[in-house]
Structures are given as C-alpha cells and as structure tokens.
N, C-alpha and C positions, 0 to 999 in steps of 0.2 A: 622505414625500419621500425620494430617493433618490439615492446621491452617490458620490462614487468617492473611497475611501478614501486618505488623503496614506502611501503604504507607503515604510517606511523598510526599504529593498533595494539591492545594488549594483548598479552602473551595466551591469555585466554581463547581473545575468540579466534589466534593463530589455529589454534589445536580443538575451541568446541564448534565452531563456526564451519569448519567445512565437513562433520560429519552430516549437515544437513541435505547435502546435495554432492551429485557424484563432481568430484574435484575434476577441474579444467588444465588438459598437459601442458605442462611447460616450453612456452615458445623458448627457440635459441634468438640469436640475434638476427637473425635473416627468415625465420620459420613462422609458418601459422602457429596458432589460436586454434585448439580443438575442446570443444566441451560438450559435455552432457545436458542437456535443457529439456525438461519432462521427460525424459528417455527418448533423446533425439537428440544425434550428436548432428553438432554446429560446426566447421571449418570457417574461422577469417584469415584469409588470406593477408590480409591488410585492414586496417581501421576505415569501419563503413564512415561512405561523405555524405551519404545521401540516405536519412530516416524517416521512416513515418513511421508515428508513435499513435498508439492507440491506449486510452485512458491516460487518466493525469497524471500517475504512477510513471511512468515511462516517460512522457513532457517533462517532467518535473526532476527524474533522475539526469536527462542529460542538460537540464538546465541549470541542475546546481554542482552539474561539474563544468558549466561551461561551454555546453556543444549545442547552445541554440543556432547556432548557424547552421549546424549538418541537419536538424528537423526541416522536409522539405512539404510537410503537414502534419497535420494532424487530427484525431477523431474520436468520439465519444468521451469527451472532456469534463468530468465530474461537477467544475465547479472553476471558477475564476484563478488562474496563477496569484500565486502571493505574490505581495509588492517588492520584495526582493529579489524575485524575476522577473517582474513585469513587464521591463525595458527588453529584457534580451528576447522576449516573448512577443512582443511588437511587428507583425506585418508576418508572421507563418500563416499560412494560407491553413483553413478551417474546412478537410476535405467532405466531412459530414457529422450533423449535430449526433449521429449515434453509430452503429457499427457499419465500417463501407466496406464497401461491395471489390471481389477482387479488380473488378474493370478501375472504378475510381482509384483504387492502391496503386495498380500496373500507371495508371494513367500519371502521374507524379513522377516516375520515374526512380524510387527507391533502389539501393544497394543492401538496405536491411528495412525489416520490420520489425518494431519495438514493439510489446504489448503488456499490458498491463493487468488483463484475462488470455487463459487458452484457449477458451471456446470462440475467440477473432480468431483464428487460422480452422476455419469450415469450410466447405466448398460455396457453400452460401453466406458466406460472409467475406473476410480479405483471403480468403485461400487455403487451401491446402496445404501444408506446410512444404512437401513432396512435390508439390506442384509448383509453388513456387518457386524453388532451390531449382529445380529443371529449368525454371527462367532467367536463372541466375540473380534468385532475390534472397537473401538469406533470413531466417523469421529466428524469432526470441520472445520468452515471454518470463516476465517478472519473476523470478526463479518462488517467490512466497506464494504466489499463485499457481503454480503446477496443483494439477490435480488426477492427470492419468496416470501419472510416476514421479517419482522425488518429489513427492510432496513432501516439506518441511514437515518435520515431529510439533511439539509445541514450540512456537516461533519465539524467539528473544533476539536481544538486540545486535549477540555473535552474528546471527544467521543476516537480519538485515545490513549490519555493519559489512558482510562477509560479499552479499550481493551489492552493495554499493562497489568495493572491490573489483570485483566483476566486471562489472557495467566499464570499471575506469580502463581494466585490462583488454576488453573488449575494443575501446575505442582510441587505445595506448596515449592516456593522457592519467596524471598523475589524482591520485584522490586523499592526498596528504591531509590539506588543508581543509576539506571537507569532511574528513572523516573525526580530525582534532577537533573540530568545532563542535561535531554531534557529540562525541564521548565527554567533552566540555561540559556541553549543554545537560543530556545526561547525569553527569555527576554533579550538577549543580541540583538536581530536581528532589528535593526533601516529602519523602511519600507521609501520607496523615498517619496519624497515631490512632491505637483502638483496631473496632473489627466491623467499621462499615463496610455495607452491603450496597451493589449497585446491579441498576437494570439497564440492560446497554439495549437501546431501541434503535435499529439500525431503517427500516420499512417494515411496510404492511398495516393492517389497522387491522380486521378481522381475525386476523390470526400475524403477530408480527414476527417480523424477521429481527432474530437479536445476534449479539456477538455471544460466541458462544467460547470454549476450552483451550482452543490452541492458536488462535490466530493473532493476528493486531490489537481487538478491540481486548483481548484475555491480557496482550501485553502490555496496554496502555493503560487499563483495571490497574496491573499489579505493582507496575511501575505508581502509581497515586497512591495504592496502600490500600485499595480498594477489594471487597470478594463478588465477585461475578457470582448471580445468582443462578448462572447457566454454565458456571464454569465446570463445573463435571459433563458437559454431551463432548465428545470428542471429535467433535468439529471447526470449523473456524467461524460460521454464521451459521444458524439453524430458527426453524421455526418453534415457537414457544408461545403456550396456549393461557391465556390473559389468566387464567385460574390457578395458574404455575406464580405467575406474578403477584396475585390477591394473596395468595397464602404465602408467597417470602415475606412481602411489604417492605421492598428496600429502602435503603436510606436516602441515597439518592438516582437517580434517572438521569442516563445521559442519553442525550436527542442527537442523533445524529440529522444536519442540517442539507437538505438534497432537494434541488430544484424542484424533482418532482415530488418530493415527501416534506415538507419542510418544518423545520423544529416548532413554528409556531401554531403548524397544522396538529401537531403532533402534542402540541400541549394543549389547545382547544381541546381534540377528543379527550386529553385526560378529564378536563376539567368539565365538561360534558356530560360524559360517561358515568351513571348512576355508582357504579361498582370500582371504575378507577380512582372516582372523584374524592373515594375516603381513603385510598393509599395515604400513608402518612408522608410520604415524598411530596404529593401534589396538594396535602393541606398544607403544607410549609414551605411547596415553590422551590422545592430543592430541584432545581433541574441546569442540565449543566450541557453545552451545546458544543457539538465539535462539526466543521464543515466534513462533507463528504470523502472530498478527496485527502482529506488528514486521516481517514480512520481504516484505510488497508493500506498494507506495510509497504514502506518506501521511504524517502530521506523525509517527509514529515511526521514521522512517525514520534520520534523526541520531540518534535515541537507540539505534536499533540499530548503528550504525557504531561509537556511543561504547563500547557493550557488547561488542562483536565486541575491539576493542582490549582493552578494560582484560582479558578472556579472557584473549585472546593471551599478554598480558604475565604471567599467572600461569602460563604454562604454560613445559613444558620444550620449548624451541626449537632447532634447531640454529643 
C-alpha cells in the first residue's frame, strides 16, 4: 500500500519548494506514484526493493532515510559514507569504482536506478532511460541534478528539503524525522558577520572548476555568510580563469577534498604557484575543506554549511 508521508516542514518550502520542479500526482491509497524527473515521467507502481544507486548523493539519501537494505550496489561513490551510516552501509556490493556499464546495472538485478548525475542513463553508460523502463527497470536522478529539463532555479534549502520528500514518497517510507533534524540543524547554523569573500575550488588546476551562482556550493557560500566570487555566472559549477581569482583576492578558499583532486594537492599548487602564493587567503592559510560528496545537493548539504562555519570560526578572519 502506498501513502503520502504526514512531512513535518515549513509552510514555506510547502508553497516555494515545489515550484522547482514539476510536482509528482497524488497517489490514492491503492494507486501509483507518477512524476516528472528531468522531463521524464516516472510510474511506481509500488516502492522499488531492489536499487542501484549511482554517486553518493543517491547512497546517502536512501541511507539516511533508512533503506540501506533495498541498495542492491552501488557505483561511482565520491568519497567514504559518514559514520552515521557507516553500519547500514556495511556488505553492499561495489558494482564499479566509476560509472557502470548497463550490462553490470541489468546484472544486479534492480527495480530502480537511483542517480545522482543524468549523464549515468547513456547508452554507454547504465542505460537508456527508455531502455531501461522497456526492461522493466525504472531510472531517477537527483532532481538538483537535472540538466536537460527542470533544472532547479537557484537551489535553496525549500528545493532540497522538497527532494528529500520525494525520495521518501518515492519509497513510501516516512521523512519526518529526517527532515526535523535537517531544519534543526539548519536553524542552528549562525552565518559570519561583514562581507567576506570566498573562492570555492571545486577541480582542475590549469583552468579550475569552481562553484559557481545557483547550485550547492552558492548555497552553502550563503548559508556561512559568505560572497562567492563566481557568484554572478549562472550556473552551478563553471570554469573560472586563475586571473578572475588574482584580481577578487578572496578572503577565504574553500577546497573541495576529492580522491582524485585532493584539498592538500590543491593547497600545494597554491602555495607553489608564483601568483597564487601572494593571494592574501594563502598568506594567512585561510582555507577551509569540505569532502566531495558533502558539496552537491543532497541530505549533506546542512551539514556541509554547519562545517563551512564552524571552519570559518577557527580561523584568522579579518
């Protein structure tokens, strides 16, 4: 049976939250689940038993509502589960360190595919989306991540709170408890005072990949109190040219920490680097670290905001 969970949320992001994305009808008590997902409607019949999640966006959202059991793998995993799901995380089978292939997906035996990018549903990658659905596998992808349709406006915490909803109605299991504890958390997070400036270094060295106006890394900026130096490109990560950076001279530098890019690789080059090295951020070490999988939107998202401050606060500020 299938029900639509009583979500204790404010009245806000009832009413700003689902203009992000096109609203999902209203099952009856015996009826599917139909929604819109990148401009791709979805039919559940019934709540999928059987998932393979792709990115840790998607691990992490059914893990912290509690449905490690129905993950039947998982692939392209950012970075290590937090310890507060570590346990439920324990013995899912790890179908491939980066994106797998639809043969390995079919091979698991899924009723849905979770994702946490859209560009996993290719033919060269886990599938088709069209393709799959004919096999009777249903696909989804992290509604903040849509990028061919409903893409998110600038992301806030309505639109994430709204998808975590989702996810719960999706798997008709309730997101009460999980939702009180983010807007908790949330409203615990006291942003700095003043008008620092931050450079959110996400990859790349040559030319780097930063957070950019509408995404996560914009929301977790603003959420601190902080102004993105890239916050005017109107996008959610963009390429941004080291001479963009010499001439803001932010205040501080946040490193995004990524197995393959990692914070400390990332502050070598600064400190290296003729022209970085007199950034006043990197004579004063102001750099502030956030793991990979905390920095696109998903239930880490407050707890990256919470982590960006309490940074901040240890460090030497003007």
């Amino acid at each position: 049976m299938r029900r639509i969970p009583l979500l204790v949320i404010p009245t806000a992001l009832l009413l700003a939250g689902c203009a992000a994305a096109a609203p999902a009808s209203t099952p009856t008590a015996e009826g599917p689940l139909t929604l819109s997902n990148c401009g791709v409607e979805v039919t559940f019949d019934e709540a999928p038993q059987r998932v393979v999640t792709i990115k840790s966006t998607s691990t992490e959202m059914l893990l912290a509502l509690g449905l490690g059991d129905r993950i039947v793998g998982t692939a392209f995993q950012d970075g290590p589960v937090p310890d507060e799901w570590a346990a439920d995380a324990e013995g899912i089978p790890v179908l491939a360190d980066k994106m797998p292939s639809e043969e390995v997906v079919l091979a698991a035996e899924p009723d849905l595919v979770y994702s946490g990018w859209e560009s996993a549903f290719s033919p060269d990658a886990a599938g088709d989306r069209d393709e799959l659905e004919a096999l009777g596998v249903a696909s989804y992808v992290q509604p903040a991540a849509c990028q061919s349709a409903e893409q998110p406006g600038k992301l806030d915490f309505d639109e994430i709170f709204r998808e975590i909803a989702e996810a719960a109605d999706i798997f008709d299991v309730s997101a009460d408890e999980l939702l009180a504890a983010q807007q908790e958390e949330l409203d615990a997070i006291e942003p700095l005072a003043g008008d620092l400036t931050a450079f959110w270094w996400s990859s790349g060295t040559d030319t780097p990949y930063v957070g950019a106006g509408i995404g996560a890394p914009q929301l977790i900026l603003e959420t601190a109190g902080l102004t993105n130096i890239a916050g005017d490109i109107d996008m959610t990560w963009s390429p941004y040219g080291w001479e963009s950076v010499l001439a803001a001279d932010p205040d501080v530098l946040v490193l995004v920490d990524a197995a393959w890019n990692t914070a400390q690789k990332k502050i070598d080059y600064l400190k290296s680097n003729p022209a970085t090295a007199n950034l006043t951020a990197v004579i004063n070490e102001r750099f502030v670290i956030l793991p990979f999988a905390s920095t696109e939107a998903g239930v880490r998202s407050v707890s990256a905001a919470t982590s960006l401050v309490a940074q901040l606060n240890e460090l030497d500020l003007p």
